[in-house]
N, C-alpha and C positions, 0 to 999 in steps of 0.2 A: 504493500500500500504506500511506502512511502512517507515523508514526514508532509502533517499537514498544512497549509498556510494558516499560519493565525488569522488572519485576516478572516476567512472561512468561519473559524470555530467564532472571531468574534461576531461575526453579522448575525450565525447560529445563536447565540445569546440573546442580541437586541431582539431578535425575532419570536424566539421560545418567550421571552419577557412578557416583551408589547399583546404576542398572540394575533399579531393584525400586519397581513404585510405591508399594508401602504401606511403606515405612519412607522412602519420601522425602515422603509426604503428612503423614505422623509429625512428623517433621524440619518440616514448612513447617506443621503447623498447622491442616491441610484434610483435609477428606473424600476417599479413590481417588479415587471419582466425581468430586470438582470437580477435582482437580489433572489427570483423564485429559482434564475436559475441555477444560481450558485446556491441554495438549500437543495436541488434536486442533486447537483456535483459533490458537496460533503456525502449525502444519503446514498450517492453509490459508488463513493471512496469506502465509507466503510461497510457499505453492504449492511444497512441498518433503516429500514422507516423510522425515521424521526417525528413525521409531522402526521396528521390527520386533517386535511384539507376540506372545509366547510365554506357554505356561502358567507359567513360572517366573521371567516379567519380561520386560523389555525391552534389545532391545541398538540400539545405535544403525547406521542406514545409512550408505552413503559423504558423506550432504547431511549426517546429522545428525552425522559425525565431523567436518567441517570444519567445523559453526558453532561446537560445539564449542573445538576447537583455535583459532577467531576469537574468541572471547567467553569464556571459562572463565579465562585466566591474569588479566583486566581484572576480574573478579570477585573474585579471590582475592586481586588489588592492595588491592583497595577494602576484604574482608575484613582483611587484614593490617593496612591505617593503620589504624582501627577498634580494632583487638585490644587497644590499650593503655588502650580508654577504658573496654572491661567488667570489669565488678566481680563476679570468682568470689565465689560464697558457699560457705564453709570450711564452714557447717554440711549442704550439700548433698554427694553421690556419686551421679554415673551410672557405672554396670557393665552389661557387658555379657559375656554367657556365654552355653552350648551349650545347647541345651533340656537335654540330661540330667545335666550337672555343674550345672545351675540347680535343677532340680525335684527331684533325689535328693541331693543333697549340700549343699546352700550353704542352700535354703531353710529345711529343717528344721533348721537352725542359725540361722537369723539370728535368734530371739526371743531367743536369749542376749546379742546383739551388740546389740540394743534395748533390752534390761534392763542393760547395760553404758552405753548413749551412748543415752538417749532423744531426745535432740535432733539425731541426724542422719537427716537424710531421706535416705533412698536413693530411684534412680530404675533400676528395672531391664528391662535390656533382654535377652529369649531369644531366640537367633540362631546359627544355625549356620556365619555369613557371619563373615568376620573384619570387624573394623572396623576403619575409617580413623580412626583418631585425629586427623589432619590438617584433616578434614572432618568429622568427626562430635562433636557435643557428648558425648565419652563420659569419664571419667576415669581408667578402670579397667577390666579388663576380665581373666578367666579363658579359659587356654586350653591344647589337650591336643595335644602337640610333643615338640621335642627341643629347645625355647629359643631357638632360631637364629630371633631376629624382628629383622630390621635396625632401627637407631632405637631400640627400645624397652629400657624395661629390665626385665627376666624373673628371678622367682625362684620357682627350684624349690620347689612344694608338697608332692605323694606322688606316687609312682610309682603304676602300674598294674598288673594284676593279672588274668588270664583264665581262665574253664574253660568245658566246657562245659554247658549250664543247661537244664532240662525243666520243661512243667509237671505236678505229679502224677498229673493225670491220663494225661495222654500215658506216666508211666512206668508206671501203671497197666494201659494198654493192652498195653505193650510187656512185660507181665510173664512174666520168664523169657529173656528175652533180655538179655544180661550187658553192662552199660551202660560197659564199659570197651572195648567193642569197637562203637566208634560207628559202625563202617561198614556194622553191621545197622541202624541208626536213621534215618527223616527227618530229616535235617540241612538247615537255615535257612541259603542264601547270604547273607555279609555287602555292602554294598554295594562296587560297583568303585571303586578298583582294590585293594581288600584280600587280602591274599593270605594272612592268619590261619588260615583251617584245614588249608593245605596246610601251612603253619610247626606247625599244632597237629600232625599226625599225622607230618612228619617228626621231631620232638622225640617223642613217646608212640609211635610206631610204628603199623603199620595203612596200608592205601589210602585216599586224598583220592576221596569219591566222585566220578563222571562225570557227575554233575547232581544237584542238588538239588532238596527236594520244592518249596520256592520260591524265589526273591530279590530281595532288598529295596532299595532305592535308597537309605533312610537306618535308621539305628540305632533308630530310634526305634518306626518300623512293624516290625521285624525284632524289638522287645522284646515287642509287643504279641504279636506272631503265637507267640512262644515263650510267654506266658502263656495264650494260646488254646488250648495245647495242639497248635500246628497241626506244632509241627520241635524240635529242637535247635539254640539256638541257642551261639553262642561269646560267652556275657558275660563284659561290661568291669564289675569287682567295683564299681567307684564307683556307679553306676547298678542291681546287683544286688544286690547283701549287703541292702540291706533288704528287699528282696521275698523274699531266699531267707532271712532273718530270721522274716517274717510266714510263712513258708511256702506261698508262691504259687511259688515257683521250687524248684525240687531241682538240687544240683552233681550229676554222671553221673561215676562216678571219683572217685579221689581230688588230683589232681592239679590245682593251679593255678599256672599259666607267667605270670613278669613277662615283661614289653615294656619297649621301650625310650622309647617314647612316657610323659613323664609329664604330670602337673596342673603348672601354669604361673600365676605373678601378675606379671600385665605391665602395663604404663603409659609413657606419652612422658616426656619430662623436664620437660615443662611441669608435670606434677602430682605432683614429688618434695615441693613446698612445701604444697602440698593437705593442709590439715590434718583435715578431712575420710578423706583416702585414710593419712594415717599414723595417725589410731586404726582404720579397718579394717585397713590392714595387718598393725597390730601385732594385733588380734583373729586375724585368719584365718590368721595362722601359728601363731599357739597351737594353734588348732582343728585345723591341718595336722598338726601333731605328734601330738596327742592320736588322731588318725585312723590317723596314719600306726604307734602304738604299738597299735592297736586289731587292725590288720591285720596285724598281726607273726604270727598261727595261718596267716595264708594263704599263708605261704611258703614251700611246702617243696621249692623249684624254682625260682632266686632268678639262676639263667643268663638276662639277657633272653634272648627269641623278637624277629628281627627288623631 
């Protein structure tokens, strides 16, 4: 067989890690295509299936957990001496966040945050994966909890806020049928294991229907299918208020129920000095308030659900 290239065994690491080849091809610099093909070139150097190949990534087999657990902490060795000799640049932030706290909230704010700090370059990453701070070149990162992230340190942004959201055309169809009483309506299942509209109609009263007209795996196709027209869905207001702003979404009712799940700014302790991440910080908690003072109409039911 030969001696291996490290190079090899190290892309085998990022990849067994991450579990996902395109944010580890990301991470290494390469195209899927070349990094898949160098994991198929280690796997029949040593005549070993390493991986188990799925539509939503890779997970490693019993061969590819033991090279793993042989070669990963000798890596992380070599990482660690290393660590003291790169040079953060203060005027750089990578962040990472949820496709829908990225595309409806943060983005349409950052020209302020640019016109504020021209000279920081942000690197943003959308992802609905938490990140390893450990392992991933990130700084920063937004995320929607209850705070409880071992390690890091997490401060509360805004809460959250739900009802549920049509588009007008669908209440158009439905006209004459009394939209506070949803259990006449196509209702949009939210992805497993959410259990939000059974919380909705125990709190508002009403039956949890016995199926729905569809359901969705993430939040995101579930947004879209509610703008289609296609259900009712239960929107999370961060990601709705502008659409039911522009008038592509209508609330059903009067009634919007906080949760206990809020918006979250978290980071390792490595990037308290990140000078960088202390003028975003100190930006996007201004914009958290001002947000948060914005959404003060949507609360008139202020009991979380949950």
């Amino acid at each position: 067989m030969g001696k291996l290239p490290l190079g090899l065994l190290q892309q085998f690491v990022l990849v067994a890690r991450l579990g996902n080849l395109s944010r580890a091809a990301t991470q290494a610099n390469l195209t899927v295509s070349a990094l898949s093909h160098q994991m198929r070139q280690l796997e029949e150097r040593l005549e070993r299936r390493l991986f188990e190949r799925g539509p939503r990534g890779v997970t490693l087999t019993v061969e590819g957990c033991s090279l793993l657990e042989a070669v990963g902490e000798h890596f992380d060795g070599i990482e660690h001496a290393l660590s003291r000799y790169h040079q953060r640049r203060h005027d750089a932030l990578a962040l990472s966040a949820s496709p829908g706290i990225m595309s409806s909230w943060l983005v349409p704010r950052l020209p302020r945050l640019v016109a504020r700090h021209p000279d920081l370059e942000l690197s943003l990453q959308s992802t609905s994966a938490l990140v390893n701070f450990e392992r991933e070149p990130v700084d920063v990162g937004l995320r929607y909890g209850r705070g409880d992230w071992p390690g890091l340190h997490s401060e509360r942004l805004f809460g959250e806020w739900i009802a549920p959201v049509a588009a007008p055309e669908l209440v158009a169809r439905m006209d004459g049928v009394d939209p506070r009483d949803l259990s006449r309506w196509p209702l949009l299942g939210e992805p497993p294991p959410s259990t939000r509209w059974s919380d909705w109609f125990a709190r508002s009263g009403g039956t949890p229907p016995t199926r729905y007209v569809a359901q969705f795996d993430s939040l995101d196709a579930l947004r879209h299918a509610a703008l289609e027209g296609l259900g009712v869905a239960l929107g999370r207001m961060v990601t709705s208020k502008s659409l039911i702003d522009a008038g592509r979404l209508q609330v059903l009712g009067e009634s919007y129920l906080a949760v206990k799940e809020a918006y979250w700014l978290v980071y390792p302790p490595r990037s308290q000095e990140h000078r960088g991440l202390q003028l975003f910080r100190e930006w996007l908690l201004a914009e958290a308030d001002d947000y948060g003072r914005q959404m003060s109409a949507f609360r008139p039911d202020d009991t979380p659900l949950g």
